[in-house]
Kinemage of the C-alpha trace (Angstrom):
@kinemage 1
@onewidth
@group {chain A} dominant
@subgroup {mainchain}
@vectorlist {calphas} color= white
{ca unk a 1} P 20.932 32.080 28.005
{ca unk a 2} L 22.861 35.190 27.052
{ca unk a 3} L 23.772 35.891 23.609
{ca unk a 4} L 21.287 33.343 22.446
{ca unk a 5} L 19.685 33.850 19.348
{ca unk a 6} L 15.769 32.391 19.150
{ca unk a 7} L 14.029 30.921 15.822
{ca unk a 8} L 11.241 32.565 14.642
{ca unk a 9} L 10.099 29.665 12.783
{ca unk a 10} L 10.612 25.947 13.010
{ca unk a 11} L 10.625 22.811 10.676
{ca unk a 12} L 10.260 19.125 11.082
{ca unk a 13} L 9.962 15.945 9.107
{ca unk a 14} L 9.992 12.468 10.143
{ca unk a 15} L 9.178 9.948 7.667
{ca unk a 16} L 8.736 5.956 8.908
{ca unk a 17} L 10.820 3.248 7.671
{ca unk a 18} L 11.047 -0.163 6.818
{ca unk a 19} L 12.523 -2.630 9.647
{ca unk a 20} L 14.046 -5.846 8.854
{ca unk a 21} L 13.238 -9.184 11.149
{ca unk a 22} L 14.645 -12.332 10.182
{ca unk a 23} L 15.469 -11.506 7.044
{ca unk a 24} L 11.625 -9.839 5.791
{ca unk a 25} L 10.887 -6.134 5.829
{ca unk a 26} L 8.364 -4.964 8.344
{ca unk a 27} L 6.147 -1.745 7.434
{ca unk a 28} L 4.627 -0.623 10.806
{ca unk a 29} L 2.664 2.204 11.572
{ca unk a 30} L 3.824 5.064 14.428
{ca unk a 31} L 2.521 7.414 16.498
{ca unk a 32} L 5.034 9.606 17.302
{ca unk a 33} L 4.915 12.335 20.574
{ca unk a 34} L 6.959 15.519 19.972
{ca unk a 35} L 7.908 16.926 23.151
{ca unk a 36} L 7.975 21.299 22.167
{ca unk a 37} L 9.811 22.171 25.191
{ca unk a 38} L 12.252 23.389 22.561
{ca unk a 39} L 10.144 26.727 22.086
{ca unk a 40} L 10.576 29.750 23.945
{ca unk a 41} L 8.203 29.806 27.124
{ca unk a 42} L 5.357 32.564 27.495
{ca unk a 43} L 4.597 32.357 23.602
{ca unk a 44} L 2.008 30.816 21.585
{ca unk a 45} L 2.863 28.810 18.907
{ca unk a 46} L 0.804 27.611 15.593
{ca unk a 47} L 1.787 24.380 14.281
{ca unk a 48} L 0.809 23.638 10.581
{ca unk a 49} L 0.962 19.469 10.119
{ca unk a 50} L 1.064 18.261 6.370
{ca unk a 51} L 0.283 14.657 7.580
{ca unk a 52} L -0.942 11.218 6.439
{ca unk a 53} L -4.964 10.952 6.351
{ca unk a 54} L -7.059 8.327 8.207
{ca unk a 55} L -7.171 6.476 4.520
{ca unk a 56} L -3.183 6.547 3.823
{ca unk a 57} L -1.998 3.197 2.893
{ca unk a 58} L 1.404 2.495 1.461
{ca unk a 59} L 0.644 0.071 -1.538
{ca unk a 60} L -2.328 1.675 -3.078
{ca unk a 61} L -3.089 5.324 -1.425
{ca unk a 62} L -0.314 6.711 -0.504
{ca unk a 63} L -0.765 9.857 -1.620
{ca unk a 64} L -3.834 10.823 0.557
{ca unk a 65} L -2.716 13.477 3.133
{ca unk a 66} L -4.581 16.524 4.994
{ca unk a 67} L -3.114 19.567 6.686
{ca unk a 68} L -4.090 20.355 10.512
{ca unk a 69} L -3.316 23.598 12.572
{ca unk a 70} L -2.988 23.454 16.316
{ca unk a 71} L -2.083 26.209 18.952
{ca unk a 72} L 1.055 25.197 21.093
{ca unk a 73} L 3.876 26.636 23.278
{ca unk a 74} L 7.088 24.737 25.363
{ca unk a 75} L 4.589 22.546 27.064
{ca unk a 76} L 2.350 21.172 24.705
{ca unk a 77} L 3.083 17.160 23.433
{ca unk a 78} L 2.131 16.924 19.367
{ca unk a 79} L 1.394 13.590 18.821
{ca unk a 80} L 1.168 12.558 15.391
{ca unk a 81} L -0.146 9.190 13.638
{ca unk a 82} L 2.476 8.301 10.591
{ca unk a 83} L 0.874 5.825 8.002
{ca unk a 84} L 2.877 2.470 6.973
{ca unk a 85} L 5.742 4.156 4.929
{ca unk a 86} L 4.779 7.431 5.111
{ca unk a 87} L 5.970 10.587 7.122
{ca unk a 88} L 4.805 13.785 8.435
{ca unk a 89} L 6.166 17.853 7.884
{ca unk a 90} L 5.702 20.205 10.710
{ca unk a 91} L 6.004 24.060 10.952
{ca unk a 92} L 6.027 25.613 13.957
{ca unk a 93} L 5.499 29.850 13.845
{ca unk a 94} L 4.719 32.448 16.344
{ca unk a 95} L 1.313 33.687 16.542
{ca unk a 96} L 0.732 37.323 16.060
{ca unk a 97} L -1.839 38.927 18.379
């Protein structure tokens, strides 16, 4: 596209939430697929996840996270796992070779 300006860098969250059914609140857990067709083609990509660990539980762990780094570009799917109540931050940045 002419005139179009490109990121260098890119951020996501996505937290879960509670659902209500029949009047009760529903924690569930998610995996969620992030399509990256977003980024510019021809480049490689370094996503840095600050995610939930295997161990995360709402009620009584909720604070036990891990960080992951993964080489992407436009065609890669990131699927994350997101804990009951819980969320993920995601920053995409060019690699440098």
């Amino acid at each position: 596209m002419p005139g179009a300006v490109l990121c260098e860098n890119y951020y996501d969250s996505i937290v879960t939430q509670q659902q209500r059914q029949n009047n009760s609140k529903i924690l569930e857990p998610r995996i969620l697929e992030l399509k990256l067709d977003f980024l510019e083609q021809g480049i490689k990509y370094n996503a840095f996840l600050y995610e939930d660990a295997p161990e995360t539980y709402y009620v009584n762990n909720w604070e036990a996270c891990q960080t992951r780094k993964i080489m992407v570009d436009s065609k890669f799917i990131l699927t994350v796992n997101l804990a009951l109540g819980s969320g993920v931050a995601i920053r995409i940045e060019p690699v440098n070779l």
